[in-house]
PDB file with one MODEL, atoms N, CA, C and O in Angstrom:
MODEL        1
ATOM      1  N   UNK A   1      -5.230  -1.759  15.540  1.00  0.00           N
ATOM      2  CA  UNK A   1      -4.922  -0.420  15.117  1.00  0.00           C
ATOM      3  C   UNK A   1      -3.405  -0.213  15.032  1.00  0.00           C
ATOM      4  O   UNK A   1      -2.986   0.625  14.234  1.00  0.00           O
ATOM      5  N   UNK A   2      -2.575  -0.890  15.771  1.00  0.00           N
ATOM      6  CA  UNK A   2      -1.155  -0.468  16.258  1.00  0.00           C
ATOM      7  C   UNK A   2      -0.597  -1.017  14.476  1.00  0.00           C
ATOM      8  O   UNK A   2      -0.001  -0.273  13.697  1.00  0.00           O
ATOM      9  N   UNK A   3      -1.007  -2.514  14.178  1.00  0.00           N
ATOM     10  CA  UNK A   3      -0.663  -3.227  13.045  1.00  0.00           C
ATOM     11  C   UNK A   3      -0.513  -2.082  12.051  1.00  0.00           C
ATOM     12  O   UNK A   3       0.499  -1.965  11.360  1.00  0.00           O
ATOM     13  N   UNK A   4      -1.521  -1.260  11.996  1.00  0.00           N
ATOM     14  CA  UNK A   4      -1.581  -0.159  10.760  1.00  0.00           C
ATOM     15  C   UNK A   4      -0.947   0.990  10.825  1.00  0.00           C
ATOM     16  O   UNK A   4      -0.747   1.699   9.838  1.00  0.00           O
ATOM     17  N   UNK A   5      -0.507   1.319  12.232  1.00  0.00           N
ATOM     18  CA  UNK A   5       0.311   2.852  12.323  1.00  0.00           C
ATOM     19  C   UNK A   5       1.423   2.442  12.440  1.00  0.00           C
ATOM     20  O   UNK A   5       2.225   3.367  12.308  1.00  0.00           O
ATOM     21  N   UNK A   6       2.110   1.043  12.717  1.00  0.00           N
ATOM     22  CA  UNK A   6       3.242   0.370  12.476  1.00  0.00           C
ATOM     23  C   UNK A   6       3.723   0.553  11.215  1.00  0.00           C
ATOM     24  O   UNK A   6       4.659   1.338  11.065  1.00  0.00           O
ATOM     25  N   UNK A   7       3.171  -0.132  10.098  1.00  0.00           N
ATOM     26  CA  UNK A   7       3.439  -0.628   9.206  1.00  0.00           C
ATOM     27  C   UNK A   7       4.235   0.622   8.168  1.00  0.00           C
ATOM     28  O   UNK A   7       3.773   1.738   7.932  1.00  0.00           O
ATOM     29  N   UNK A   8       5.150   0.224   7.809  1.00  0.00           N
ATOM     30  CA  UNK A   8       5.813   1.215   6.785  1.00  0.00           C
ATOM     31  C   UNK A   8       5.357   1.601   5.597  1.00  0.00           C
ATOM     32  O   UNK A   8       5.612   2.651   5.007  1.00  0.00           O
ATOM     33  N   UNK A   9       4.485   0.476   5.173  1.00  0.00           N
ATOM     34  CA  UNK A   9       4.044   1.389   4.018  1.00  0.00           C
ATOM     35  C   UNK A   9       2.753   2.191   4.702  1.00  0.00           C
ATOM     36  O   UNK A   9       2.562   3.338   4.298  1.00  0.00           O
ATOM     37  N   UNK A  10       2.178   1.846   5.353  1.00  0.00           N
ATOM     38  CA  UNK A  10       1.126   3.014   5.729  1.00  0.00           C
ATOM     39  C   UNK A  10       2.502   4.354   5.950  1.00  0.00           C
ATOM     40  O   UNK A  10       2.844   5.294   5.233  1.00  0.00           O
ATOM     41  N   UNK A  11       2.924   3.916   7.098  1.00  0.00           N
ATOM     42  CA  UNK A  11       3.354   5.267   7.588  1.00  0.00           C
ATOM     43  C   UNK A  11       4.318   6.341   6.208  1.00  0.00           C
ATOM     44  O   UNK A  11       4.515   7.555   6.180  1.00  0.00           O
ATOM     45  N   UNK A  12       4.753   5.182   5.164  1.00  0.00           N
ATOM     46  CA  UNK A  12       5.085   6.153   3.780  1.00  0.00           C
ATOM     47  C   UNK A  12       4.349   7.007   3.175  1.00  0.00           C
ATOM     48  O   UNK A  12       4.715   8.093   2.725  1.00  0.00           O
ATOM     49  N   UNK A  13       2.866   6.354   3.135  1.00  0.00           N
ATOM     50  CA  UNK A  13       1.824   6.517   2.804  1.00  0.00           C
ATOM     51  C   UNK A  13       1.139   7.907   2.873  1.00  0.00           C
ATOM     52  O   UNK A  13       0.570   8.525   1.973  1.00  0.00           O
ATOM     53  N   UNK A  14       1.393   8.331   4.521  1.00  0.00           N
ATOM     54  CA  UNK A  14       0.668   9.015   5.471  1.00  0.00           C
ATOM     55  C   UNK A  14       1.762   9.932   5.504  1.00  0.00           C
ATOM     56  O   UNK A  14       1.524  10.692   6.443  1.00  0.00           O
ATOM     57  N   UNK A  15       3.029  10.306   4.863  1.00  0.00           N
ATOM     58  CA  UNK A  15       4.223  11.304   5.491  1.00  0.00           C
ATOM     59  C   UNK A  15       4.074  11.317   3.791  1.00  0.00           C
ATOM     60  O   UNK A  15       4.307  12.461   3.401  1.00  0.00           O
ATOM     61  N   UNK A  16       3.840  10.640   2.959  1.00  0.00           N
ATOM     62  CA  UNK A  16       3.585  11.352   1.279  1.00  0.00           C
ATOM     63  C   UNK A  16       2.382  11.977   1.458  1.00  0.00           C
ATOM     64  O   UNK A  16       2.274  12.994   0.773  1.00  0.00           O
ATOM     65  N   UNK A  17       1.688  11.783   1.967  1.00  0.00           N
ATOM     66  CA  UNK A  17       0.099  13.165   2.488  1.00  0.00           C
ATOM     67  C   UNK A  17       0.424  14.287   2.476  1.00  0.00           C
ATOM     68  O   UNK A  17       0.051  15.168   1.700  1.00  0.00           O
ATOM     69  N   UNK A  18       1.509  14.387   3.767  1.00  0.00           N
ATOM     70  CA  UNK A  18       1.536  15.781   4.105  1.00  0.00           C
ATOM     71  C   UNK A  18       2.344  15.993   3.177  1.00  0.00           C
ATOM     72  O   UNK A  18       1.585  16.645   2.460  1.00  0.00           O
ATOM     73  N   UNK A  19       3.712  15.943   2.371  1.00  0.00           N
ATOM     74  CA  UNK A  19       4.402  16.702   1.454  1.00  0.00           C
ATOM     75  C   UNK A  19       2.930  16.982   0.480  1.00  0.00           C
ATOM     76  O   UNK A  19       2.723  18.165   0.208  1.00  0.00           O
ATOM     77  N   UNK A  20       2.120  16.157   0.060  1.00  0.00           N
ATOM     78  CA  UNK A  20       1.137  16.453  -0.694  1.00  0.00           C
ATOM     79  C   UNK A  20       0.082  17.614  -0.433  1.00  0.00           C
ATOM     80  O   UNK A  20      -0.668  18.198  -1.216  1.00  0.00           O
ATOM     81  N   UNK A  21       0.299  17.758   1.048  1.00  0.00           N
ATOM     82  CA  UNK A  21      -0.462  18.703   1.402  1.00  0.00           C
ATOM     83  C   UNK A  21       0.232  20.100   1.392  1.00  0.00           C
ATOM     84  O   UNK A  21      -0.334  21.146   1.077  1.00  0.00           O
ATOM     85  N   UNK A  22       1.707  19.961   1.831  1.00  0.00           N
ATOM     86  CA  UNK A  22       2.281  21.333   1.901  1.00  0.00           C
ATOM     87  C   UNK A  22       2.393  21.756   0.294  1.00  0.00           C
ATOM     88  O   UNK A  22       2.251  22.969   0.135  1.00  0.00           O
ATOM     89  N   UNK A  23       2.563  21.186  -0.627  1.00  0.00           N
ATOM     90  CA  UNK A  23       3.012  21.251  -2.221  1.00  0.00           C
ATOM     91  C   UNK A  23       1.408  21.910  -2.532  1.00  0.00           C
ATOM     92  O   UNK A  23       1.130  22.705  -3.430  1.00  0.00           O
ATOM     93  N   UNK A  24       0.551  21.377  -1.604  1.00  0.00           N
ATOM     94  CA  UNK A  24      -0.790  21.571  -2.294  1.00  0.00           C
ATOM     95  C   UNK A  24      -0.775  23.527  -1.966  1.00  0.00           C
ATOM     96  O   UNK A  24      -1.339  24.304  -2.736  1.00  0.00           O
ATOM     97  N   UNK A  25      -0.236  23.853  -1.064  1.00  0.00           N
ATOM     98  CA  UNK A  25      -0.891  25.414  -0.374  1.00  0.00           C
ATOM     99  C   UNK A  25      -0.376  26.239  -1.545  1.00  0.00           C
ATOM    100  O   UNK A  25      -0.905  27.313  -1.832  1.00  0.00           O
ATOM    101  N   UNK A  26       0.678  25.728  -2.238  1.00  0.00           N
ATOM    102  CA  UNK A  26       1.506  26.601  -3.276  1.00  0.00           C
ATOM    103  C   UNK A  26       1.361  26.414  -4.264  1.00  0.00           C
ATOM    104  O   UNK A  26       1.950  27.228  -4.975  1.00  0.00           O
ATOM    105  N   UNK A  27       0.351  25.040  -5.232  1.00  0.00           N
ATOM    106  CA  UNK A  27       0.541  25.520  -6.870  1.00  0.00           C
ATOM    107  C   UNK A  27      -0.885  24.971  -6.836  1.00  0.00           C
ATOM    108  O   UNK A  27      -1.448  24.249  -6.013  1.00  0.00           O
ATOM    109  N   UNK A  28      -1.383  25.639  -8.205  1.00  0.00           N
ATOM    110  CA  UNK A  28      -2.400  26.113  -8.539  1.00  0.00           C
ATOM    111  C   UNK A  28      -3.296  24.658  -8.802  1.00  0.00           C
ATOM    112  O   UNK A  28      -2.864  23.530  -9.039  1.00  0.00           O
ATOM    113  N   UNK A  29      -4.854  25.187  -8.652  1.00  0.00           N
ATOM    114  CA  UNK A  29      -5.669  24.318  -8.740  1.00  0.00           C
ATOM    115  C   UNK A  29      -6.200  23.879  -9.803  1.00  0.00           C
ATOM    116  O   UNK A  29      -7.230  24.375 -10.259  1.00  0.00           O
ATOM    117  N   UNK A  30      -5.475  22.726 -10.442  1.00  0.00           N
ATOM    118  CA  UNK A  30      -5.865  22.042 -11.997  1.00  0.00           C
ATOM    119  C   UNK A  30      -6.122  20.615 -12.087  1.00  0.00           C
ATOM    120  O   UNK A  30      -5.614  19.766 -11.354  1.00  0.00           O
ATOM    121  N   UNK A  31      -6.881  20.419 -12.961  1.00  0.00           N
ATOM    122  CA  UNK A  31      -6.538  18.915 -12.833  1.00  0.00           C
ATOM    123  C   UNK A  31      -5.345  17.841 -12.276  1.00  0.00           C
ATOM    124  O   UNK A  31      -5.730  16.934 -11.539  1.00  0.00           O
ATOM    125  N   UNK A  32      -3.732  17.939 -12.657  1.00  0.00           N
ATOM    126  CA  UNK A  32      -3.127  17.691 -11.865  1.00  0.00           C
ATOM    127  C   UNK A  32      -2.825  17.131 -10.981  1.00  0.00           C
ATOM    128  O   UNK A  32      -2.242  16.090 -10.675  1.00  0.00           O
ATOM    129  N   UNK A  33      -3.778  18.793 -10.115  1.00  0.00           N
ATOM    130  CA  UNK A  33      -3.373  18.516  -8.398  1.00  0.00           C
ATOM    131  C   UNK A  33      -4.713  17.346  -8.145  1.00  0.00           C
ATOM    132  O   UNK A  33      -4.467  16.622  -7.181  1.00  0.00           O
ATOM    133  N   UNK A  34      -5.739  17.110  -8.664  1.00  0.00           N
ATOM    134  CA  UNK A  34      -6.616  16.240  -8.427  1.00  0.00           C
ATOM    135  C   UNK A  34      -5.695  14.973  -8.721  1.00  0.00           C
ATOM    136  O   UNK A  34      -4.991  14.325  -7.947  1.00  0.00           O
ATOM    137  N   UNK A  35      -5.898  14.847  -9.922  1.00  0.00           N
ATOM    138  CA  UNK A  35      -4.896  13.123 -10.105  1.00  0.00           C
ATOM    139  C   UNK A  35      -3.918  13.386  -8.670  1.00  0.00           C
ATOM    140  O   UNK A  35      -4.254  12.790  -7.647  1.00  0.00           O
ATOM    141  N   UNK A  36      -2.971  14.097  -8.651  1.00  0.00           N
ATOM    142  CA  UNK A  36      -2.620  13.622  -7.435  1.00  0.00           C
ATOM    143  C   UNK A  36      -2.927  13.314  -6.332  1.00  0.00           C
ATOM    144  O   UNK A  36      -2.452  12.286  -5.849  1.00  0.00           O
ATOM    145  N   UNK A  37      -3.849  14.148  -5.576  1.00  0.00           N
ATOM    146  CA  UNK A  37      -4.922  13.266  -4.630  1.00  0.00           C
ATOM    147  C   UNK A  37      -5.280  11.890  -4.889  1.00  0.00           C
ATOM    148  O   UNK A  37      -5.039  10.888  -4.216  1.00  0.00           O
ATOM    149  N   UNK A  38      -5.932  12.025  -6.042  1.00  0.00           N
ATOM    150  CA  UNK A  38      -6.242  10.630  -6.505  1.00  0.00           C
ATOM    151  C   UNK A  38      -5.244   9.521  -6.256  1.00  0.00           C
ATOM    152  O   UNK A  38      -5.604   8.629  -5.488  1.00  0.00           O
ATOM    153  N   UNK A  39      -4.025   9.451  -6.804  1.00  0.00           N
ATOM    154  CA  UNK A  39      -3.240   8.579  -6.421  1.00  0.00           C
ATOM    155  C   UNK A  39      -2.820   8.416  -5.133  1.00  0.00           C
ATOM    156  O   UNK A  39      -2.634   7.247  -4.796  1.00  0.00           O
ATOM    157  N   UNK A  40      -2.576   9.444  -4.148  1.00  0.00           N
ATOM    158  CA  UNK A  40      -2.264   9.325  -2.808  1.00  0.00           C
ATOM    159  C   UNK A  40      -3.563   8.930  -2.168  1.00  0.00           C
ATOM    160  O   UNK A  40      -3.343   8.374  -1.092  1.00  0.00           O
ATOM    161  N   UNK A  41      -4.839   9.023  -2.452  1.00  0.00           N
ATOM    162  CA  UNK A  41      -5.456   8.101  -1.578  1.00  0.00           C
ATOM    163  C   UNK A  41      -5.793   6.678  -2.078  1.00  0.00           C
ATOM    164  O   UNK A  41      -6.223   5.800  -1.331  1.00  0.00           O
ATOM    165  N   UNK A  42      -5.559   6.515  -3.427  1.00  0.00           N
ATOM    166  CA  UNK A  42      -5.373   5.132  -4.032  1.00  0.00           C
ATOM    167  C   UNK A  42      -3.760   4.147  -2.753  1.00  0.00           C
ATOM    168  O   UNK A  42      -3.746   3.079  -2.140  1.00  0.00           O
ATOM    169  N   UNK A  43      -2.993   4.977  -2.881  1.00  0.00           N
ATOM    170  CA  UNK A  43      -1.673   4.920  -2.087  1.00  0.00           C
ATOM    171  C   UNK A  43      -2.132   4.100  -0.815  1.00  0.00           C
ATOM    172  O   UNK A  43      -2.019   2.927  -0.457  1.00  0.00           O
ATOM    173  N   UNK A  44      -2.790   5.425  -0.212  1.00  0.00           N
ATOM    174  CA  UNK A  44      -3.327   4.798   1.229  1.00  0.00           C
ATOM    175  C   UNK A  44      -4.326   4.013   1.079  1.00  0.00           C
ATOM    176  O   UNK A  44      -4.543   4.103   2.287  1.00  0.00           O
ATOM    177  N   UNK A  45      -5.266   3.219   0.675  1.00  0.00           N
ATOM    178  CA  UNK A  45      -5.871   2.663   0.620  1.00  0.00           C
ATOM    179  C   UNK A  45      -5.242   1.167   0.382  1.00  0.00           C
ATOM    180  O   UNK A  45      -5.450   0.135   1.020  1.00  0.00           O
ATOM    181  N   UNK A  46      -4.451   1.389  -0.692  1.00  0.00           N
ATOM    182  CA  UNK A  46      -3.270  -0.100  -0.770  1.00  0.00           C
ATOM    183  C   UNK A  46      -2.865  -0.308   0.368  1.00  0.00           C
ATOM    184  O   UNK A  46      -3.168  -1.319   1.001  1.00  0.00           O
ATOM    185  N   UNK A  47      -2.081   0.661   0.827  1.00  0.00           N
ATOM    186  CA  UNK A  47      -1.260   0.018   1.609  1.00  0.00           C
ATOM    187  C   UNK A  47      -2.217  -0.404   3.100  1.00  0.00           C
ATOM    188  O   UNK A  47      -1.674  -0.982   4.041  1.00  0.00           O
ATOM    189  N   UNK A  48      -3.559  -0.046   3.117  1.00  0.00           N
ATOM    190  CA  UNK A  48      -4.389  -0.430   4.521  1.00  0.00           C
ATOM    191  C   UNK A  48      -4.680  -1.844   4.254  1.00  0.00           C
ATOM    192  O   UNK A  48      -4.831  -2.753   5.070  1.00  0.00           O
ATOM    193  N   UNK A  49      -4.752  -1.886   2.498  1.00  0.00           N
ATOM    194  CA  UNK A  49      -5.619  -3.246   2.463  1.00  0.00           C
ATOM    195  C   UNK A  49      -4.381  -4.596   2.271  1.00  0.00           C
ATOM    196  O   UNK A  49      -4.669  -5.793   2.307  1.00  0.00           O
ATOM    197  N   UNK A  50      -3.619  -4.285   2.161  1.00  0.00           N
ATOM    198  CA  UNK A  50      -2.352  -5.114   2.306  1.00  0.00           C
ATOM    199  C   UNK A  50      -2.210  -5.572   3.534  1.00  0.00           C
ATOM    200  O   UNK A  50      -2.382  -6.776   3.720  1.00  0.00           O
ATOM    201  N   UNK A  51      -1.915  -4.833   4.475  1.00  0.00           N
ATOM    202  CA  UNK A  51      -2.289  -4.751   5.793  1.00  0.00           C
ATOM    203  C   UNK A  51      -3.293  -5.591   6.556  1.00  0.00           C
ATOM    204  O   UNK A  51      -3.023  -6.180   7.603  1.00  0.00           O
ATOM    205  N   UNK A  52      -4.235  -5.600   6.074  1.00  0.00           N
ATOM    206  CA  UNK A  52      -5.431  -6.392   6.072  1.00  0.00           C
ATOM    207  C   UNK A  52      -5.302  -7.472   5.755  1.00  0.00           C
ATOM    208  O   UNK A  52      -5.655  -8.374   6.514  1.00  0.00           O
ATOM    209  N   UNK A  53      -4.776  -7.718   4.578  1.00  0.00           N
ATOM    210  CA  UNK A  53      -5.080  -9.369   4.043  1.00  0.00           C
ATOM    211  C   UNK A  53      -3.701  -9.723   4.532  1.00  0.00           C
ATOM    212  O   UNK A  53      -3.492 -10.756   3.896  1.00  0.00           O
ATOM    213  N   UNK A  54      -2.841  -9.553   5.121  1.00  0.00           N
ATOM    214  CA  UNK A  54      -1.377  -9.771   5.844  1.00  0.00           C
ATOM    215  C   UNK A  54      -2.065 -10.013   7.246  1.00  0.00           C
ATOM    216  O   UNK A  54      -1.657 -11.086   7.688  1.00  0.00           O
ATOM    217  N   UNK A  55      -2.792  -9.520   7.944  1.00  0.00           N
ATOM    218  CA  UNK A  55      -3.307  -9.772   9.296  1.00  0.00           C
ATOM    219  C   UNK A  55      -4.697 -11.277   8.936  1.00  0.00           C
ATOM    220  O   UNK A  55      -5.073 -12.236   9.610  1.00  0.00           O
ATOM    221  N   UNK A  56      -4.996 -10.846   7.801  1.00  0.00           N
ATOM    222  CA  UNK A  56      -6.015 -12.437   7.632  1.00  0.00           C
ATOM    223  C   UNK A  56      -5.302 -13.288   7.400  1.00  0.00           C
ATOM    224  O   UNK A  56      -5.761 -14.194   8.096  1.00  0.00           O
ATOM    225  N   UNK A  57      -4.150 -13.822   6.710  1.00  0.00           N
ATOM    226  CA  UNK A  57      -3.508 -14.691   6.360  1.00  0.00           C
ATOM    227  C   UNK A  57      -2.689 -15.130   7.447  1.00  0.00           C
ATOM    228  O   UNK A  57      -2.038 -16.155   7.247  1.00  0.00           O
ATOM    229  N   UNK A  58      -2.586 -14.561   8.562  1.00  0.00           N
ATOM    230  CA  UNK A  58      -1.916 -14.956   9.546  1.00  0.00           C
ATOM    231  C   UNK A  58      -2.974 -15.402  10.841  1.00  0.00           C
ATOM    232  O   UNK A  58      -2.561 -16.074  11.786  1.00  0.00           O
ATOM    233  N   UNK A  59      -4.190 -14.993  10.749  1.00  0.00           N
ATOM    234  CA  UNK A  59      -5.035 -15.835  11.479  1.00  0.00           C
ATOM    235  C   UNK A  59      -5.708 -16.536  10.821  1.00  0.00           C
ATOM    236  O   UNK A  59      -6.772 -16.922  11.303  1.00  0.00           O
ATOM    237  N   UNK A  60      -5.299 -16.970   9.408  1.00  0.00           N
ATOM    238  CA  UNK A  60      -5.689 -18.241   8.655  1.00  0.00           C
ATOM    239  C   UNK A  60      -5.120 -19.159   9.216  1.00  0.00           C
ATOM    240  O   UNK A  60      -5.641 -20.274   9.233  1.00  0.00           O
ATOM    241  N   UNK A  61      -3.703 -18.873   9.917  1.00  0.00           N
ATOM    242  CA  UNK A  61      -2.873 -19.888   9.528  1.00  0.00           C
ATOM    243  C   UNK A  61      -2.799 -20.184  11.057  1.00  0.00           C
ATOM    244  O   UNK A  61      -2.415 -21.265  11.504  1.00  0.00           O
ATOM    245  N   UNK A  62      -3.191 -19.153  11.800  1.00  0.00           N
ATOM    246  CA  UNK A  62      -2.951 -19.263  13.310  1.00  0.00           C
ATOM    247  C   UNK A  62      -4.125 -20.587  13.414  1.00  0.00           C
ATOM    248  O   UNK A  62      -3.741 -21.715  13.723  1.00  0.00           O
ATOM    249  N   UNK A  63      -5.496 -20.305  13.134  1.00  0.00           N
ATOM    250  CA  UNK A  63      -6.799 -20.943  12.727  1.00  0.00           C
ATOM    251  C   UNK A  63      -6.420 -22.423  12.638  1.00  0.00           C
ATOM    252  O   UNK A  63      -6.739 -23.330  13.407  1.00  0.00           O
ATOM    253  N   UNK A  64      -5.649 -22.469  11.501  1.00  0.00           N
ATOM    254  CA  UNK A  64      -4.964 -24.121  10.761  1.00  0.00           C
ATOM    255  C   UNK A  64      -5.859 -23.870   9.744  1.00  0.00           C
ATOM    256  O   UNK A  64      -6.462 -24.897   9.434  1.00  0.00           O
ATOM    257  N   UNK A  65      -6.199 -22.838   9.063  1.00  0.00           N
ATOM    258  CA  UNK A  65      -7.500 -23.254   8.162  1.00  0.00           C
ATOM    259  C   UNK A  65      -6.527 -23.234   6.238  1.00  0.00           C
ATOM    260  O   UNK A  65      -6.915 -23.550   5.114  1.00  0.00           O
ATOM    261  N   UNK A  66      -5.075 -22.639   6.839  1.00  0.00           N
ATOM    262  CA  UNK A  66      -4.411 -22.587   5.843  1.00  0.00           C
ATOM    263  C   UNK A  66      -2.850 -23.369   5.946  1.00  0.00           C
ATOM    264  O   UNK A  66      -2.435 -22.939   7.022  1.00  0.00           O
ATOM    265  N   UNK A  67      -2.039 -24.064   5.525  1.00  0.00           N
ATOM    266  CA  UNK A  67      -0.781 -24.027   5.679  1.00  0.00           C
ATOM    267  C   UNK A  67       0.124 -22.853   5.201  1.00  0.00           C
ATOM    268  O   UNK A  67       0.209 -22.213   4.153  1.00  0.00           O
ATOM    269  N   UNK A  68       0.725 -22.836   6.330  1.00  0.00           N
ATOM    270  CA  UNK A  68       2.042 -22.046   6.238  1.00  0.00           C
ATOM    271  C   UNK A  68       2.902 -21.350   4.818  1.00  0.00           C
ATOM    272  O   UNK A  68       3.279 -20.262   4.385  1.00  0.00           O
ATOM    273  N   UNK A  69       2.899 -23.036   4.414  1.00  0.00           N
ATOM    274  CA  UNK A  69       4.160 -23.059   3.038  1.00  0.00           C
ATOM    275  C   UNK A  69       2.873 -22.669   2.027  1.00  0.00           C
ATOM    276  O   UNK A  69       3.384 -22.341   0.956  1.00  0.00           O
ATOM    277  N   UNK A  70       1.765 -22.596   1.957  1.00  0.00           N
ATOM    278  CA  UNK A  70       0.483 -22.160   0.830  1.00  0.00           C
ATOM    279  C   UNK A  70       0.352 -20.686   0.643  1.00  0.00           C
ATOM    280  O   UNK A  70       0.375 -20.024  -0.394  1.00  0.00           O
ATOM    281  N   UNK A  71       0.190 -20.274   2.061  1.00  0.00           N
ATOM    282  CA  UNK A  71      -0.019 -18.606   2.239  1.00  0.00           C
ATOM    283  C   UNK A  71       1.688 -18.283   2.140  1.00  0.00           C
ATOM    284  O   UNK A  71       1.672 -17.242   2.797  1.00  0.00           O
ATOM    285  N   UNK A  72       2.934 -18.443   1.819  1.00  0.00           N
ATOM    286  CA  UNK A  72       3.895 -17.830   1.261  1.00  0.00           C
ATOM    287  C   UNK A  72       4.117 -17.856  -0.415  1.00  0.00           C
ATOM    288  O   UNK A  72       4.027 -18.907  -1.050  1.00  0.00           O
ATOM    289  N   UNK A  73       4.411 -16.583  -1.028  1.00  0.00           N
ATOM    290  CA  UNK A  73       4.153 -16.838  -2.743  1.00  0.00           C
ATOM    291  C   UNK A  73       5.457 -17.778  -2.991  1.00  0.00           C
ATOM    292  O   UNK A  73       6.370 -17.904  -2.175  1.00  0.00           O
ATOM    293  N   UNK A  74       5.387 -18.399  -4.227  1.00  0.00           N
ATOM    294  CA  UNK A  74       6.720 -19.439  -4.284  1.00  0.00           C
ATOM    295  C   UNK A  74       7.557 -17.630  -5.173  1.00  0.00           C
ATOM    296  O   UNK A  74       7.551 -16.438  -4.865  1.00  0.00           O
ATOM    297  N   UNK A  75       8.015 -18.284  -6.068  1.00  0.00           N
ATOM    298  CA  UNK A  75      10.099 -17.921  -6.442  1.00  0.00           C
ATOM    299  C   UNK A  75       9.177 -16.973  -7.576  1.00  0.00           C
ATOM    300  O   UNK A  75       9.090 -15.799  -7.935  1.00  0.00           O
ATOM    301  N   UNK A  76       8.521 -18.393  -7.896  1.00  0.00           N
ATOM    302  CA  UNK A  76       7.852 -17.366  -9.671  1.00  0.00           C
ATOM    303  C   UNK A  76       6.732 -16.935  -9.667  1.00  0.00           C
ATOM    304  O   UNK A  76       6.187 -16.780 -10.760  1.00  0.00           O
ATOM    305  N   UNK A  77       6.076 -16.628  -8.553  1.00  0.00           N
ATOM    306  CA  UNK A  77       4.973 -15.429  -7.996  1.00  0.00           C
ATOM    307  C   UNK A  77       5.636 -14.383  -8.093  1.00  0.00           C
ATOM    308  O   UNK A  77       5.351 -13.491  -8.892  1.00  0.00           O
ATOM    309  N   UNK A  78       6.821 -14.336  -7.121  1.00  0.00           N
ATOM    310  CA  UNK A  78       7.540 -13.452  -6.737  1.00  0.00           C
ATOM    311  C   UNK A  78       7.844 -12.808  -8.008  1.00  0.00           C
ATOM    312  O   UNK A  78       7.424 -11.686  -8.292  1.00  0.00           O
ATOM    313  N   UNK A  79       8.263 -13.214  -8.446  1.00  0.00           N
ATOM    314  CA  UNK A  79       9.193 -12.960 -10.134  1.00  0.00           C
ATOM    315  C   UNK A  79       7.810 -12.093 -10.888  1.00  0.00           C
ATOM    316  O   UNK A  79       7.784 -10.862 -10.909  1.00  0.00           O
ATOM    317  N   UNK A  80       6.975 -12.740 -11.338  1.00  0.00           N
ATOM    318  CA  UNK A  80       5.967 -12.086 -11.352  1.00  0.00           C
ATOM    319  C   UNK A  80       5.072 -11.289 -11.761  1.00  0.00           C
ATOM    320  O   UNK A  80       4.594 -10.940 -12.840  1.00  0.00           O
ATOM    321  N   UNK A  81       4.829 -10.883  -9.764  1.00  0.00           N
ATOM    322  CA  UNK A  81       4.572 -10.010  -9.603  1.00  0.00           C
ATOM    323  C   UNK A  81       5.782  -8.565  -9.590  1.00  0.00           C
ATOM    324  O   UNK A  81       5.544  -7.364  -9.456  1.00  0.00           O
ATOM    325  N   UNK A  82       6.881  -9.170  -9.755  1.00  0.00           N
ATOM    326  CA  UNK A  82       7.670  -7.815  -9.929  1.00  0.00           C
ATOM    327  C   UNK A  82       8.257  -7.267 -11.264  1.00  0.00           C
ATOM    328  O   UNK A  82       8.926  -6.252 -11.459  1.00  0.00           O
ATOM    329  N   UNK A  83       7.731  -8.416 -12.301  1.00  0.00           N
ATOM    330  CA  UNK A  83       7.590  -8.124 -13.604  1.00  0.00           C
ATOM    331  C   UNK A  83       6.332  -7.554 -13.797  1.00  0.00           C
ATOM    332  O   UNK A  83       6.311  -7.231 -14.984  1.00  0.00           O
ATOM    333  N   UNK A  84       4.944  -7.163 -13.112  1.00  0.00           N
ATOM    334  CA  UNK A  84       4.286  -6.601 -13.185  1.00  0.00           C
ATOM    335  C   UNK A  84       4.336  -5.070 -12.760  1.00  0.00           C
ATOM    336  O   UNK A  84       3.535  -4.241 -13.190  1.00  0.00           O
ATOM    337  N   UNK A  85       5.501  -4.748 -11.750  1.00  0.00           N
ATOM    338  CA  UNK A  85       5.487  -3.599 -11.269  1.00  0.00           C
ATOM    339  C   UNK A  85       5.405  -2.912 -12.148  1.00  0.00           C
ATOM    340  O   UNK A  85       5.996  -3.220 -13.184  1.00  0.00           O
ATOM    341  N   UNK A  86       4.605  -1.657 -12.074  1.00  0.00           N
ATOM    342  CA  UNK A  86       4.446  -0.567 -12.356  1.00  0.00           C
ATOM    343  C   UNK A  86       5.026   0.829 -11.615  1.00  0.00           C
ATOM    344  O   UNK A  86       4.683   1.227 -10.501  1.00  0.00           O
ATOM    345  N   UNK A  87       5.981   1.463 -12.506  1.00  0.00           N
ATOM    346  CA  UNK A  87       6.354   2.827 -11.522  1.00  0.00           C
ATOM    347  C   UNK A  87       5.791   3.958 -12.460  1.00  0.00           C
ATOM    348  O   UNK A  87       5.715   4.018 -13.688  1.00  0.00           O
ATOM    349  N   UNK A  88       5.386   4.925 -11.364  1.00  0.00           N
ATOM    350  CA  UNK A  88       4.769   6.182 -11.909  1.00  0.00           C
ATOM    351  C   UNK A  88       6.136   7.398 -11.971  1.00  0.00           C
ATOM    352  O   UNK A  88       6.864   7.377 -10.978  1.00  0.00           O
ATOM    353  N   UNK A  89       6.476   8.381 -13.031  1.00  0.00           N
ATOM    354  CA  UNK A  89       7.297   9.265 -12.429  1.00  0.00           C
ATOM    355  C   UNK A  89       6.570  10.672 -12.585  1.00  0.00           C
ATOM    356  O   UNK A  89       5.615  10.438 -13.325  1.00  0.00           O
ATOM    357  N   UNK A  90       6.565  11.421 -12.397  1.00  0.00           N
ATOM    358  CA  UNK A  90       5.992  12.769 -12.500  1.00  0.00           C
ATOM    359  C   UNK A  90       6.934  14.056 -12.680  1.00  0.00           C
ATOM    360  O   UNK A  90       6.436  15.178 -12.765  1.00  0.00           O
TER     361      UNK A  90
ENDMDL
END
């Protein structure tokens, strides 16, 4: 449990809630404000399951059932996946 209330992107995750929640008491109820829910629990849900497969990959490796240098992405994973990023602006 500690792994997940640690972790920064949860805890980004979980402190973009509440601005989501205080923003929510003051503007009106439209589609919108749904997509935004929507994405903030898409949000939290990433960042739990990241979390997750970051805690399996490390008792893969604790295990021996994986090497070390396998479960790290190489240069042009990295590359990528950050040519895949996607940013939202609103």
């Amino acid at each position: 449990m500690r792994k997940y209330l640690l972790n920064s992107g949860v805890l980004g995750s979980i402190f973009s809630g509440w601005s989501l929640l205080q923003s929510t008491k003051d503007s009106p109820r439209d589609w919108r404000l749904a997509l935004l829910w929507l994405g903030w629990l898409s949000s939290v849900a990433l960042s739990i399951g990241v979390v997750a497969q970051d805690a399996e990959t490390k008792r893969r490796i604790a295990a021996g059932e994986i090497d070390e240098k396998d479960a790290k992405p190489s240069k042009a994973e990295k590359k990528a996946a950050k040519s895949r990023k996607v940013t939202l602006s609103i």
